[in-house]
C-alpha positions as CSV (number, residue, x, y, z in Angstrom):
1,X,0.0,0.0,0.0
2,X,1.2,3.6,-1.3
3,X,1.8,5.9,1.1
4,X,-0.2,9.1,0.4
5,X,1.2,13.0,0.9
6,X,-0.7,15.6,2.9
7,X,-2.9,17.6,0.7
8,X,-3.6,21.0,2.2
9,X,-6.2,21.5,0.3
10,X,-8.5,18.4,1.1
11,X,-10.8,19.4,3.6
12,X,-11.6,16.0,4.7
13,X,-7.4,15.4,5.4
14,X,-7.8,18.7,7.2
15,X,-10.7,17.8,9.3
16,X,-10.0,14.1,10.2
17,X,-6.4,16.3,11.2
18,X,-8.1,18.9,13.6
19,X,-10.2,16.1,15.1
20,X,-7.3,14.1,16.1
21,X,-5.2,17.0,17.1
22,X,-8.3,17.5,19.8
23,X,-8.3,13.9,21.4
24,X,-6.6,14.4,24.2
25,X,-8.9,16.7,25.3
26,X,-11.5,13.9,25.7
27,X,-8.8,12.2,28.7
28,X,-11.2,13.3,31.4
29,X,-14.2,11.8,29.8
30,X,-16.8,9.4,32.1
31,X,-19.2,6.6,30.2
32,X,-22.8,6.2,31.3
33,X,-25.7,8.8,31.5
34,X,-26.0,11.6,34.3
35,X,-29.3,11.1,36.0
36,X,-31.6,13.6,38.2
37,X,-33.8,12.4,40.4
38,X,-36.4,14.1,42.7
39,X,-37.5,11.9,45.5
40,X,-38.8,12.4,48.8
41,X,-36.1,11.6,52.2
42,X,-39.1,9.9,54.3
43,X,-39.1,12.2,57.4
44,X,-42.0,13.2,58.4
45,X,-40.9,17.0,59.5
46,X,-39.1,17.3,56.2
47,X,-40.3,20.3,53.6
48,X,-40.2,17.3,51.1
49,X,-43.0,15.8,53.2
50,X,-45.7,17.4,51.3
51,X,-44.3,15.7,48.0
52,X,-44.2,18.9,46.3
53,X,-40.7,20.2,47.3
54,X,-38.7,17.1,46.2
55,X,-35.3,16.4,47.3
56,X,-33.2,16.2,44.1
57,X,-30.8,13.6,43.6
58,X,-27.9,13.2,41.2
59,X,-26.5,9.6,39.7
60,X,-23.7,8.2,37.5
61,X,-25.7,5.8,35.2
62,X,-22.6,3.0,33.7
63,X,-22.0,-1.1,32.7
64,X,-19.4,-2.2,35.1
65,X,-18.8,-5.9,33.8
66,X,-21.6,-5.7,31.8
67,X,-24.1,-4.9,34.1
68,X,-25.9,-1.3,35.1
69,X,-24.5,0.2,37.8
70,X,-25.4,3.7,39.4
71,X,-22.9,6.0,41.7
72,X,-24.3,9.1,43.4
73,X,-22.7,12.6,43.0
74,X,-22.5,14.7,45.1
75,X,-23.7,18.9,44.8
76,X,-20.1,19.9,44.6
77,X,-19.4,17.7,41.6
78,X,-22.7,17.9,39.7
79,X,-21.6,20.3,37.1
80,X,-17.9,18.4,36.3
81,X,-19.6,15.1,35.8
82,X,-22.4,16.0,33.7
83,X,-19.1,18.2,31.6
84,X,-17.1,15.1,31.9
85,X,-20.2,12.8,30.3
86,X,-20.4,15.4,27.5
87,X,-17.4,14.6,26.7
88,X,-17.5,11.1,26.4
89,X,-20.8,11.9,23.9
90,X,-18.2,14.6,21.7
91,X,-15.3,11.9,21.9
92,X,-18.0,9.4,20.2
93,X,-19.2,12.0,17.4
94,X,-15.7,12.6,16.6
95,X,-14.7,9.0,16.5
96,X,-17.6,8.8,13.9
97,X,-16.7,11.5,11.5
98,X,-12.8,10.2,11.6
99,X,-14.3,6.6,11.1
100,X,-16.6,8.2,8.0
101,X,-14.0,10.0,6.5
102,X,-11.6,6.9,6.3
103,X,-14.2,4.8,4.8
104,X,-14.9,7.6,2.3
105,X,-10.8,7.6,1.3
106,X,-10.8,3.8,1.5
107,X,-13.7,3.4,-1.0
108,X,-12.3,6.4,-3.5
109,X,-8.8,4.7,-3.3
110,X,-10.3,1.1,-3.6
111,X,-12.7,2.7,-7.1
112,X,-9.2,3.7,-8.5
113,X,-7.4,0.3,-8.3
């Protein structure tokens, strides 16, 4: 197989290039889904009592050897883990569009021979 040069004027060389150059931003990314709950604690003296003014409570949603798992979050780290699981969702769109771009060079290259 050939080895191809860099042409700076293909656009998808120049995007599969940018998405790769960005990876290891995606080193803090967390799998699973970031779930809210509201839920009431079950005192009886507690505002949430009325089941109106629900308790909200935060979860880490993953497969850990193959089976659903959830972790709570706490307050503090709400906002870092729901980031950090947006991640993992960017890291998979870019994977896709590296993934689509290679198949479209492999099936131009593979027409030509």
């Amino acid at each position: 197989m050939g080895v191809r040069t860099f042409m700076a004027s293909d656009p998808d060389l120049q995007l599969r290039g940018r998405l790769i150059r960005r990876l290891g931003l995606f080193r803090e990314m967390l799998p699973g889904s970031f779930v809210e709950h509201k839920r009431s604690c079950g005192r009886p003296n507690c505002h949430c009592a009325d089941g109106k003014s629900l308790h909200t409570q935060y979860q880490i949603s993953v497969l850990v050897d193959g089976k659903p798992k959830t972790f709570h979050i706490p307050d503090a780290l709400v906002d870092q883990v729901r980031e950090r699981i947006a991640l993992r969702k960017r890291f998979e769109a870019a994977a896709a569009a590296i993934c689509k771009i290679n198949l479209d060079r492999f099936l131009k290259e593979k027409e030509k021979s």
